[in-house]
C-alpha positions as CSV (number, residue, x, y, z in Angstrom):
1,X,0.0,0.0,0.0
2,X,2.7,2.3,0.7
3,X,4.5,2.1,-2.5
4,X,1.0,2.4,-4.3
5,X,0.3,5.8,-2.5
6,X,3.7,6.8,-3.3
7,X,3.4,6.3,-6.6
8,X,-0.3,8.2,-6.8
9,X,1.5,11.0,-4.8
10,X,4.5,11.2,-7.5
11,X,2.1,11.1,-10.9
12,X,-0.1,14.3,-9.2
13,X,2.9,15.9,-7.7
14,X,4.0,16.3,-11.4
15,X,0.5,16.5,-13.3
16,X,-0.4,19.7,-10.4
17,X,2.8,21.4,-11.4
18,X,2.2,20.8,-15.3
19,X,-1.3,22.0,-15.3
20,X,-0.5,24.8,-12.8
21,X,2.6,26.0,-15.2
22,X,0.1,25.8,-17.9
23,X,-2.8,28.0,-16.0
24,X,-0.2,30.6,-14.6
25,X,1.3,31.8,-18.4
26,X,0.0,34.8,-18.7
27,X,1.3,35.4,-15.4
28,X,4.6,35.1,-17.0
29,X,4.3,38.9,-18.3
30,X,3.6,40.2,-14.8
31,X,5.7,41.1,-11.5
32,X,7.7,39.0,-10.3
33,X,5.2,38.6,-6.8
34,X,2.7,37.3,-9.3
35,X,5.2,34.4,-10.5
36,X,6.0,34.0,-6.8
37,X,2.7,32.9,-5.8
38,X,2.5,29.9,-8.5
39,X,5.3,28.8,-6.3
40,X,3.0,29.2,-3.0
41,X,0.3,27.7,-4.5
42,X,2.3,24.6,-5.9
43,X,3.6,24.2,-2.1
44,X,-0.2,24.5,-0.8
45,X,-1.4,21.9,-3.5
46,X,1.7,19.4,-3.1
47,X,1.0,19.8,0.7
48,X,-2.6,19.2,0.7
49,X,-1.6,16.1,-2.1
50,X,0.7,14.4,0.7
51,X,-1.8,15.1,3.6
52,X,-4.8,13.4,1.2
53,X,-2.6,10.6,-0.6
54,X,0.2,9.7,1.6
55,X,-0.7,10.4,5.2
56,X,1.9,13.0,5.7
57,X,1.4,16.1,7.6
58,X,2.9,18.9,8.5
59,X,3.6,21.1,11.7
60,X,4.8,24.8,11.7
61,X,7.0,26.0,14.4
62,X,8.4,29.2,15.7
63,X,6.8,31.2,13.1
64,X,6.7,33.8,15.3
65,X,10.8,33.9,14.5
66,X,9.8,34.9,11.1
67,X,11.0,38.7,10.6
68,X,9.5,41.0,8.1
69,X,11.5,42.4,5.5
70,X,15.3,41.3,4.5
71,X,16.4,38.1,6.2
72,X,18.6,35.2,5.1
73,X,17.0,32.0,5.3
74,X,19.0,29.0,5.8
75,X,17.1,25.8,6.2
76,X,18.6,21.9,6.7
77,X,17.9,20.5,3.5
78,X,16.8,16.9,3.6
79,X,14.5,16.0,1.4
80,X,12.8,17.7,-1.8
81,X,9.6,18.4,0.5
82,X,11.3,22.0,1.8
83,X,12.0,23.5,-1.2
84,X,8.3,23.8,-2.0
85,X,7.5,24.5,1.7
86,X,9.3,27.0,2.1
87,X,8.0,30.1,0.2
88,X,4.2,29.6,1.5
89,X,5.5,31.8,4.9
90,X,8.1,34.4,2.7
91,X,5.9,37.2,1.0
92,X,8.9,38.2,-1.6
93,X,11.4,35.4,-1.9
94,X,14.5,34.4,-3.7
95,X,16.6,30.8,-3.9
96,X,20.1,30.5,-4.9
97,X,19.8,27.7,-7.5
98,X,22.0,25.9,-9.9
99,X,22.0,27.9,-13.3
100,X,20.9,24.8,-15.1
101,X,17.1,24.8,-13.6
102,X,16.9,28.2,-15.7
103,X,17.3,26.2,-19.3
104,X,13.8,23.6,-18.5
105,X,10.6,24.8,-20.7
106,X,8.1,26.2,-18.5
107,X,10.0,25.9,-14.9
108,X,12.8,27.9,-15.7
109,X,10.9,30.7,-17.7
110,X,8.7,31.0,-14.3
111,X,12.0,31.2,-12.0
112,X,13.4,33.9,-14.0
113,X,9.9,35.5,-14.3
114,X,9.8,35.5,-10.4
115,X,13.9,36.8,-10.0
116,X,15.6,33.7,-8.4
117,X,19.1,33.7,-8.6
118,X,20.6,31.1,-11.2
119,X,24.2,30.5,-10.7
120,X,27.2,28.4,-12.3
121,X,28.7,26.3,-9.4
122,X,31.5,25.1,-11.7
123,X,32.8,28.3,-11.0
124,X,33.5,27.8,-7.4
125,X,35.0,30.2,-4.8
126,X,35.2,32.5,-8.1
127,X,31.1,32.6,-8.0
128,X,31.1,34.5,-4.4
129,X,31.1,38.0,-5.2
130,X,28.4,38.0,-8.1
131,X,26.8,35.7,-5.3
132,X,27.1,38.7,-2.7
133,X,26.4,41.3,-5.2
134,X,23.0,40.1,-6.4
135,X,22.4,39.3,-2.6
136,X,22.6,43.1,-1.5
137,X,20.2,44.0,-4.3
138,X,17.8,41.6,-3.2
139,X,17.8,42.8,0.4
140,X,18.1,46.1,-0.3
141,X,14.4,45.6,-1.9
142,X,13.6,43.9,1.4
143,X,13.3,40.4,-0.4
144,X,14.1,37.2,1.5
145,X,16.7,34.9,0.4
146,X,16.6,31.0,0.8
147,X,19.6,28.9,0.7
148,X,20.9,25.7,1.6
149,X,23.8,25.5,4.3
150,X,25.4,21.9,3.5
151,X,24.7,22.7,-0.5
152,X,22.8,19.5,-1.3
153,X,20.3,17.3,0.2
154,X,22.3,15.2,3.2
155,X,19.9,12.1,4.4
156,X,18.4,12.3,7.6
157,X,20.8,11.1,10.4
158,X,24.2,11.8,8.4
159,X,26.9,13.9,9.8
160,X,26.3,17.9,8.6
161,X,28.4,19.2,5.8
162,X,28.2,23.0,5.9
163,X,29.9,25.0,3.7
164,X,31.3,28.4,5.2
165,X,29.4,30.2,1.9
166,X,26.9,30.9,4.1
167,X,29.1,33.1,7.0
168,X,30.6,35.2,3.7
169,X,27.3,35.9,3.0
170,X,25.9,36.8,6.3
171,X,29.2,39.2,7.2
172,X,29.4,40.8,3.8
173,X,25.3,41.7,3.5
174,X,25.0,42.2,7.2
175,X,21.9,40.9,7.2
176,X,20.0,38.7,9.6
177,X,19.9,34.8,9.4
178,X,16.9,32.6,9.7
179,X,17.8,29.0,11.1
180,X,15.1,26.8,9.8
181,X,15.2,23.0,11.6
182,X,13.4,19.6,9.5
183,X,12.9,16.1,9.8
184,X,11.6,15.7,6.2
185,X,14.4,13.3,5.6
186,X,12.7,10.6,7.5
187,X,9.5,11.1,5.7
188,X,10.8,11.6,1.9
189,X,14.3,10.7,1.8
190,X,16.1,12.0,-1.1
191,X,16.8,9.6,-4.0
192,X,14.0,7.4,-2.4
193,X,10.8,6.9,-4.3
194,X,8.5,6.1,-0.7
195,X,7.0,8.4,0.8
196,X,5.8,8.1,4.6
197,X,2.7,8.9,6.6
198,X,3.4,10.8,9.4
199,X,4.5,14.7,10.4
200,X,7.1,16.7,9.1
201,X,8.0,19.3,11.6
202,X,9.5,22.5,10.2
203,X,11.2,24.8,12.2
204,X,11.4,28.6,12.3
205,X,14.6,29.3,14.6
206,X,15.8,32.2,16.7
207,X,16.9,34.8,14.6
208,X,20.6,35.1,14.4
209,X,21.2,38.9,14.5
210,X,24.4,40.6,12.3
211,X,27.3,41.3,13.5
212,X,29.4,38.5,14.5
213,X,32.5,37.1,13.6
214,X,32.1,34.6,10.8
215,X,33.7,32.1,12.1
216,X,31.5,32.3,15.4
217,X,28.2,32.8,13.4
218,X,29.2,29.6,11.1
219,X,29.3,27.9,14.4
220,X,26.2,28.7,15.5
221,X,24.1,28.4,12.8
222,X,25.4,24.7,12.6
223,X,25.0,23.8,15.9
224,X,21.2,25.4,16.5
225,X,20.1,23.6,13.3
226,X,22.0,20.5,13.5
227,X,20.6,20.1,17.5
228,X,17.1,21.1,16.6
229,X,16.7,18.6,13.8
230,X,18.1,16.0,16.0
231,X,15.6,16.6,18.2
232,X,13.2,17.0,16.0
233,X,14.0,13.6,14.4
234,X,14.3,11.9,18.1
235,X,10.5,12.8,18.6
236,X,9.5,11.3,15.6
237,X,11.6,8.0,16.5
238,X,9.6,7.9,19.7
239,X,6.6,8.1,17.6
240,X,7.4,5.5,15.1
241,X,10.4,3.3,15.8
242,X,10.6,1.9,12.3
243,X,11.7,5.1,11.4
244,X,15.4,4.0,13.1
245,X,15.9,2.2,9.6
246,X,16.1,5.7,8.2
247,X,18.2,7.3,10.3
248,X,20.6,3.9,10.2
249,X,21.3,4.6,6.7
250,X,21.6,8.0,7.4
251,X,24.9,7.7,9.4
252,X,25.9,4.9,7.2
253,X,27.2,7.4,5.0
254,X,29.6,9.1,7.4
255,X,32.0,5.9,5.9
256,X,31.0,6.5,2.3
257,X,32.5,9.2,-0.1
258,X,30.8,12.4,-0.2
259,X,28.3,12.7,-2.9
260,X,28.2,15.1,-6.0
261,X,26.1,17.9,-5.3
262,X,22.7,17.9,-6.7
């Protein structure tokens, strides 16, 4: 049964983002808030598709950390299930993404209709100050920005792999960071076809204000999400044992080579 819900969930996941792409084109002509709200609405839907298919919920917390205006968000990134989750609380967001997403019919014209930011990760350390640049326009218009600490998806229960990208970018903007805490990674796993029942917690953290040293921010921001999505993957556990399998294969990978980023 689990496998056929999964595989109901994955033909409407992509059949409610083709129809919506199709229904949104004349937004394509319009402000870039217009084009951001097909993004909120195909979060909504594909969270209203795993509640009614699947069995999987959701639980907001701390969304009383959410700050208007400029704020870096920077959320643990297990599982595809975030990065549509995310922009239902932002009212003007942005995503660092990898340039390629920009080239697909349809999805890329909508993410450079709604001003993400596509960038060329071959280019490496080289890519930071374009990266910093298009940053302070984007919070100078009070935009929020979303990105991805470790750089890739990391399965729920491996070791953390931050990249010190994100401490550059705080000290150089000097603009407020937004830890965000998930367990989605025992729920969806990444490169995994099932898909759970259960609750996905997602967690707004205690603003990090500017001003500190990078390499005392970087530290921080590690620790406070790395500790709240352990906890927040502990209470699941308690919840559902058989979950422990996930989390097994999780730190399985601490002896396996690092993998490419996606």
């Amino acid at each position: 049964m689990l496998l056929l819900r999964s595989l109901v969930f994955q033909i409407a996941f992509f059949l409610n983002m083709f129809v919506l792409m199709i229904i949104w084109l004349p937004g394509l002509m319009m402000r870039r808030q217009i084009n951001q709200e097909l993004g909120r609405t195909w979060g909504r839907t594909n969270l209203w598709l795993l509640d009614k298919i699947c069995g999987l919920k959701i639980d907001w917390r701390g969304l009383e950390n959410i700050p208007k205006g400029a704020v870096i968000v920077a959320c643990k990134h297990q599982s595809i299930w975030e990065t549509f989750v995310l922009p239902i609380r932002f009212p003007d967001f942005s995503y660092i993404l990898k340039r390629e997403l920009i080239w697909l019919p349809f999805f890329g014209w909508y993410l450079l209709a709604a001003e993400q930011i596509a960038i060329d990760r071959a280019k490496g350390g080289k890519l930071l100050p374009q990266l910093i640049d298009k940053s302070k326009k984007i919070f100078a218009q009070g935009r929020q920005l979303f990105i991805f600490p470790e750089g890739t998806r990391r399965p729920a229960g491996a070791p953390p792999q931050y990249k010190f990208g994100v401490a550059h970018l705080y000290a150089a903007t000097e603009t407020p960071v937004l830890p965000v805490a998930v367990n989605s990674g025992l729920f969806w796993p990444r490169r995994n076809f099932r898909i759970r029942p259960g609750t996905v917690v997602i967690e707004f953290l205690p603003l990090i204000a500017p001003g500190m040293a990078p390499p005392a921010f970087f530290e921080k921001l590690s620790t406070d999400i790395e500790a709240a999505s352990n906890r927040l993957m502990e209470e699941a556990l308690a919840k559902d044992p058989s979950l422990g399998e996930i989390i097994a294969k999780g730190r399985a990978t601490a002896a396996a080579p690092a993998p490419a980023e996606e």
